[in-house]
FISE-29222 format. One record per atom (N, C-alpha, C): atom name; x, y, z. Coordinates in nm, 3 decimals. Layout:
N
<atom: CA xx: X yy: Y zz: Z> .
...
END
This chain:
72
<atom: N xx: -2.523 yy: -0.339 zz: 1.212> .
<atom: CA xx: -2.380 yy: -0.324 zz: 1.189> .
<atom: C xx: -2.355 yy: -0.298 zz: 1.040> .
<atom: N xx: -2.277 yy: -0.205 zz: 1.017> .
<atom: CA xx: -2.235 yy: -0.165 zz: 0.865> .
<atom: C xx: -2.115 yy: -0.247 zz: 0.802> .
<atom: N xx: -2.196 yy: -0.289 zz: 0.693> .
<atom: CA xx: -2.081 yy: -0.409 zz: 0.595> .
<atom: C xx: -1.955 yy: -0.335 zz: 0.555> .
<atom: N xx: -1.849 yy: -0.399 zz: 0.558> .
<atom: CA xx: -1.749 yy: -0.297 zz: 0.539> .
<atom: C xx: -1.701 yy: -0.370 zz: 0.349> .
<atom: N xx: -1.685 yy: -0.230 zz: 0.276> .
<atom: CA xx: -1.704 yy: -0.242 zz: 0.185> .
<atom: C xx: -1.536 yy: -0.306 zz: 0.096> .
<atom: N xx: -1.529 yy: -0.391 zz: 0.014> .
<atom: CA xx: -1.410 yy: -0.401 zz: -0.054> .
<atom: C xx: -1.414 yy: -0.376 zz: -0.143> .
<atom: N xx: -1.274 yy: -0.317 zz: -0.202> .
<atom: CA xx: -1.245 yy: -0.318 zz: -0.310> .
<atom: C xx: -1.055 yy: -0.364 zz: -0.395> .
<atom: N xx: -1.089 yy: -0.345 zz: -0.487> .
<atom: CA xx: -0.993 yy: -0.446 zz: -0.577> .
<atom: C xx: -0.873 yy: -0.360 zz: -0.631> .
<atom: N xx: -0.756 yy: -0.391 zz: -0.551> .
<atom: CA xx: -0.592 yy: -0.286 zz: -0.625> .
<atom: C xx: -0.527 yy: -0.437 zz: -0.642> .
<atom: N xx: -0.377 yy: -0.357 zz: -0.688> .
<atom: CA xx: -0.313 yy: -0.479 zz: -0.766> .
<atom: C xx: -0.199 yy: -0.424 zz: -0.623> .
<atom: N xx: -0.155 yy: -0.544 zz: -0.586> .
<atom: CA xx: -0.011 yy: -0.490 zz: -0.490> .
<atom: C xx: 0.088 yy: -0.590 zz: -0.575> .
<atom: N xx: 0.195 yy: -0.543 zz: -0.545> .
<atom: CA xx: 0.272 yy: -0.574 zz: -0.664> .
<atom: C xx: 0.283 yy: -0.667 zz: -0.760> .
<atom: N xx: 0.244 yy: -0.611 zz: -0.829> .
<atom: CA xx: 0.159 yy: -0.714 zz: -0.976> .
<atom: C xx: 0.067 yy: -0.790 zz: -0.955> .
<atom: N xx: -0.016 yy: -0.780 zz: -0.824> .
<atom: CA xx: -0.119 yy: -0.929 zz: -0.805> .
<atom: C xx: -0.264 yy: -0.862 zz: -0.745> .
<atom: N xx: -0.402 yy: -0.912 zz: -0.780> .
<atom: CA xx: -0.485 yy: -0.836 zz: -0.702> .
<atom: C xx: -0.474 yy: -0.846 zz: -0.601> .
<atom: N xx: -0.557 yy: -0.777 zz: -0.507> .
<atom: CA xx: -0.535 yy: -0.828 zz: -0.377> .
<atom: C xx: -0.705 yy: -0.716 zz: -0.334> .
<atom: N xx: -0.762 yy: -0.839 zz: -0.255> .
<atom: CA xx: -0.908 yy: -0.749 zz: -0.166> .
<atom: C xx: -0.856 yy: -0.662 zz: -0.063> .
<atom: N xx: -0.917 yy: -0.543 zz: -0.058> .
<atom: CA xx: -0.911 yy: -0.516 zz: 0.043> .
<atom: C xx: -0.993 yy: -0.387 zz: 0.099> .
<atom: N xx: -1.020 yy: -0.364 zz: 0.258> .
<atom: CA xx: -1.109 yy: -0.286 zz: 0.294> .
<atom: C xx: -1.141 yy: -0.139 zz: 0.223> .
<atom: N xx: -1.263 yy: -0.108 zz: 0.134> .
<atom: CA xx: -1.216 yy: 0.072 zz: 0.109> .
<atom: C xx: -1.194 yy: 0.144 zz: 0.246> .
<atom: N xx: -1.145 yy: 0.249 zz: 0.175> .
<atom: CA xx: -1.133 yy: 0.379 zz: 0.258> .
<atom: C xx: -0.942 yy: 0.304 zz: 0.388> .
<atom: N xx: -0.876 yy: 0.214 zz: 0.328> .
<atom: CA xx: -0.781 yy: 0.173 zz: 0.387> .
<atom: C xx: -0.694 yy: 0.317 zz: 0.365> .
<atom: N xx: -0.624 yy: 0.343 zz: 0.441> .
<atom: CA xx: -0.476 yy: 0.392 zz: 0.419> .
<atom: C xx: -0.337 yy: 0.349 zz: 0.369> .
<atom: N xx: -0.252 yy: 0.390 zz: 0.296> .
<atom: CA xx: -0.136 yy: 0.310 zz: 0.261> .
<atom: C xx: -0.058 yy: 0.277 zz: 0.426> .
<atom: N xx: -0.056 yy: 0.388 zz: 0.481> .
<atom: CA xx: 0.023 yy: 0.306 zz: 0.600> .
<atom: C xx: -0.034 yy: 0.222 zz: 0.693> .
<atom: N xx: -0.154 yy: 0.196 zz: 0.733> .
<atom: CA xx: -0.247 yy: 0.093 zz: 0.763> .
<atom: C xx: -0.214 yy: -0.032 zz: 0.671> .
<atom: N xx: -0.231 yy: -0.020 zz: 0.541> .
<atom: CA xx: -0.203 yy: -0.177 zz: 0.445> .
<atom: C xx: -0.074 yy: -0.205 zz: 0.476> .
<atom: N xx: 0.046 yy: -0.126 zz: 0.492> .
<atom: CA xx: 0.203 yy: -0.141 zz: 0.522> .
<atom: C xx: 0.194 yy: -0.200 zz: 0.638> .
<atom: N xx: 0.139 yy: -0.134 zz: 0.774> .
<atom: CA xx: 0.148 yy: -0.225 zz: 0.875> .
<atom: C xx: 0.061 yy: -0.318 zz: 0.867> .
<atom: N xx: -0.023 yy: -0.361 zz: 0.835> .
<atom: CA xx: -0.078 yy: -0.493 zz: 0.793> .
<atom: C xx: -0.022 yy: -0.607 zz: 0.759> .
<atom: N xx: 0.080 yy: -0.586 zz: 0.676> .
<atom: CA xx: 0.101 yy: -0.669 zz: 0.593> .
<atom: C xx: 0.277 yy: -0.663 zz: 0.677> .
<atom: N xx: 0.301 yy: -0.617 zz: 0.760> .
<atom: CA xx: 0.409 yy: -0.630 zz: 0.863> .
<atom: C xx: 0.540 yy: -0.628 zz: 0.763> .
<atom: N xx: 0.511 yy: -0.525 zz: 0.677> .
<atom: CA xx: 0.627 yy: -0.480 zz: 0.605> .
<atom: C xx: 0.707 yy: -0.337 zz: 0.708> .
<atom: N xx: 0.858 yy: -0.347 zz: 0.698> .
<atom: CA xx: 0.923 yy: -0.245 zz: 0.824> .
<atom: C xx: 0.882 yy: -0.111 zz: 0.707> .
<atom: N xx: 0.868 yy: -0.011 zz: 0.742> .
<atom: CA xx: 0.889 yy: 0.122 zz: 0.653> .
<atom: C xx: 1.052 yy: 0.170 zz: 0.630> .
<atom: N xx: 1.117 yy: 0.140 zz: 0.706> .
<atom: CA xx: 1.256 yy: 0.168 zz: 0.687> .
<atom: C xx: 1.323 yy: 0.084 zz: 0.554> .
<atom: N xx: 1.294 yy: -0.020 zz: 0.550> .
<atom: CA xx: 1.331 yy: -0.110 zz: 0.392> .
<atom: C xx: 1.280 yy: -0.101 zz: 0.305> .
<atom: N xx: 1.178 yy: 0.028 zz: 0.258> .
<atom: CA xx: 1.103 yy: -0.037 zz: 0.150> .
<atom: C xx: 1.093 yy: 0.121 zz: 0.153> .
<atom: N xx: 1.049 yy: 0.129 zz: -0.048> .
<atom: CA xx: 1.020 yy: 0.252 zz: -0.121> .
<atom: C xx: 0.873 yy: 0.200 zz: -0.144> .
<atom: N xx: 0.735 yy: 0.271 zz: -0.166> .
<atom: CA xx: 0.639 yy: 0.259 zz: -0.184> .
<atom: C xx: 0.598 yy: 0.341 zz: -0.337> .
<atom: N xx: 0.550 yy: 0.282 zz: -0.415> .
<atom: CA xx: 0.490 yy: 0.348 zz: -0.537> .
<atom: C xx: 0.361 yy: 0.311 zz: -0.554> .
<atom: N xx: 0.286 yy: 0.443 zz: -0.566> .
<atom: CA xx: 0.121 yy: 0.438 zz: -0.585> .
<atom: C xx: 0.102 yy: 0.476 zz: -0.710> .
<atom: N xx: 0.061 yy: 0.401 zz: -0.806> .
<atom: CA xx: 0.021 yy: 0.451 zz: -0.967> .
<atom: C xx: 0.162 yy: 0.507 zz: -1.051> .
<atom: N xx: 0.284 yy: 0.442 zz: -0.996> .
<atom: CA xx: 0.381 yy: 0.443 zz: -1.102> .
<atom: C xx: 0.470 yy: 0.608 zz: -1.014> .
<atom: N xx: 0.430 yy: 0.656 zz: -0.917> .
<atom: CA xx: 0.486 yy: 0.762 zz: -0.833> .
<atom: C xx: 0.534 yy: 0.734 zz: -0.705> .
<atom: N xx: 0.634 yy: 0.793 zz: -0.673> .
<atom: CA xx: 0.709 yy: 0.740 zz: -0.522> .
<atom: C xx: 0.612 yy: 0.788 zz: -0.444> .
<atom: N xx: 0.555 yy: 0.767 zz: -0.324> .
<atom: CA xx: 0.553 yy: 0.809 zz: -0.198> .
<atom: C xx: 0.634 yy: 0.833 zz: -0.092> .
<atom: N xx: 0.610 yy: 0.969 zz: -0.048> .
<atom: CA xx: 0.682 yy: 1.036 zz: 0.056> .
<atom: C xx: 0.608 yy: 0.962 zz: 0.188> .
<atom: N xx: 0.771 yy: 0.943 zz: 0.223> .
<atom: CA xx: 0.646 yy: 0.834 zz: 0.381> .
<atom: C xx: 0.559 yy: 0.917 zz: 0.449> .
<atom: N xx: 0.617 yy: 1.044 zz: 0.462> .
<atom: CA xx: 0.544 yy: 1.125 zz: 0.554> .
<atom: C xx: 0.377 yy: 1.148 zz: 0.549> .
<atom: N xx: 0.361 yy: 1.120 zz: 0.397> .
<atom: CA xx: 0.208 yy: 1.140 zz: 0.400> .
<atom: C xx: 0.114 yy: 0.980 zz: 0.371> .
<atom: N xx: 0.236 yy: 0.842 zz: 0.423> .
<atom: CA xx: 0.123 yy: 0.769 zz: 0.376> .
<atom: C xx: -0.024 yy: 0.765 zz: 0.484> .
<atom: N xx: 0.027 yy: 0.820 zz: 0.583> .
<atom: CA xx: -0.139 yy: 0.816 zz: 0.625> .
<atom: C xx: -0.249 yy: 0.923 zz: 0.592> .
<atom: N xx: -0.185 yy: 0.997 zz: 0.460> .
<atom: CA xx: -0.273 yy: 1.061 zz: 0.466> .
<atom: C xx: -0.343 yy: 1.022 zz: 0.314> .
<atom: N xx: -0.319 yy: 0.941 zz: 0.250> .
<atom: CA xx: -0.378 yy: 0.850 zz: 0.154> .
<atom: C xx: -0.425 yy: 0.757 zz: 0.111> .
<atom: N xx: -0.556 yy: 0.785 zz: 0.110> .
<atom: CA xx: -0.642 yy: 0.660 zz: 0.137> .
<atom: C xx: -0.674 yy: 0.601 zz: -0.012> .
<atom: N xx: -0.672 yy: 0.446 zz: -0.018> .
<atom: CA xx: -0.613 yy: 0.410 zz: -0.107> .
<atom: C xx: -0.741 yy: 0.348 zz: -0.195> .
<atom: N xx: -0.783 yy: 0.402 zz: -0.334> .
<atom: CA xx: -0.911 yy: 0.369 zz: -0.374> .
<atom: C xx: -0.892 yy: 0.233 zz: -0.499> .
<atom: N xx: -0.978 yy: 0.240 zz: -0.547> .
<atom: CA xx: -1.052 yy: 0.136 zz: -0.649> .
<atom: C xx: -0.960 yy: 0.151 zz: -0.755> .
<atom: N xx: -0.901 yy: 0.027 zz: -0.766> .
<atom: CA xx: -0.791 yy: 0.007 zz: -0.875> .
<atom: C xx: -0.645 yy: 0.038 zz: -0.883> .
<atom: N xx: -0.612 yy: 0.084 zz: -0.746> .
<atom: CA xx: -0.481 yy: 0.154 zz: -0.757> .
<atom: C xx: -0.373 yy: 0.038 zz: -0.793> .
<atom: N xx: -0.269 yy: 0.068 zz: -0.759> .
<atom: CA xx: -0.153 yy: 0.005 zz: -0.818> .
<atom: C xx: -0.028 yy: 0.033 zz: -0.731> .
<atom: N xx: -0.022 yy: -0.036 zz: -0.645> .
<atom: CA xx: 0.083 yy: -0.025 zz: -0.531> .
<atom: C xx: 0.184 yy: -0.111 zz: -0.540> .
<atom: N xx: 0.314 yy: -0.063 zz: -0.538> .
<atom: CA xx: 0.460 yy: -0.151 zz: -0.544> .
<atom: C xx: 0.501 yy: -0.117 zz: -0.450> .
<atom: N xx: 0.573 yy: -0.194 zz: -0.375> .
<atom: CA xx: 0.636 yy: -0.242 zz: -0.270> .
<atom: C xx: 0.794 yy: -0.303 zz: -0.287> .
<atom: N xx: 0.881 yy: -0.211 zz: -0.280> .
<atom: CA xx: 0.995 yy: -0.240 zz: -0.326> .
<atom: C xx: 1.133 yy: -0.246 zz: -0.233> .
<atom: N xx: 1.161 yy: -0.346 zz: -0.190> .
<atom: CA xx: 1.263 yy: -0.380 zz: -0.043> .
<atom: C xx: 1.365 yy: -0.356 zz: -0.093> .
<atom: N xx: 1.446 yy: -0.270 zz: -0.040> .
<atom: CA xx: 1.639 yy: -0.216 zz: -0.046> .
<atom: C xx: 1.694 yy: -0.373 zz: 0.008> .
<atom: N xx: 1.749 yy: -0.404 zz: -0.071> .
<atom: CA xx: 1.859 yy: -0.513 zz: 0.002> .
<atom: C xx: 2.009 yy: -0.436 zz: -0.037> .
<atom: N xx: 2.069 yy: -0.473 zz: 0.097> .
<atom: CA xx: 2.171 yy: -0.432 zz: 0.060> .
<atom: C xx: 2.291 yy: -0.570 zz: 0.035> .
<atom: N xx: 2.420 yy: -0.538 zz: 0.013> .
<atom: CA xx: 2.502 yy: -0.645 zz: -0.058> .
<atom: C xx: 2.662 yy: -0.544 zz: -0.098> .
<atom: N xx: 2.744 yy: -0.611 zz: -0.118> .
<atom: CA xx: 2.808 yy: -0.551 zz: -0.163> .
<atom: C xx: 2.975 yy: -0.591 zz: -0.271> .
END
């Protein structure tokens, strides 16, 4: 059986382990965040939801996770 390999990003401001070769929308549903509330930034750039599965998320990145509350 093949070891599955980790590596080390910061999710918002904190390290965090996790599997290489993950996808951002794989770590989003993981972590049972809705996609409808939240803006995603990879390395200081928005992500377009449409392509988080198509970015697989490497060694050192820098992912923010940022929830709309609304209020008024």
């Amino acid at each position: 059986m093949k070891k599955i390999k980790k590596i080390k990003i910061k999710l918002n401001g904190r390290e965090k382990l996790i599997n290489d070769n993950l996808r951002i929308q794989t770590l989003i549903k993981d972590l049972k965040i809705p996609l409808k509330k939240v803006a995603i930034e990879l390395n200081q750039e928005i992500i377009d939801k449409k392509k988080l599965n198509k970015i697989k998320i490497k060694k050192n990145d820098k992912i923010e996770i940022v929830h709309f509350i609304g209020g008024g």
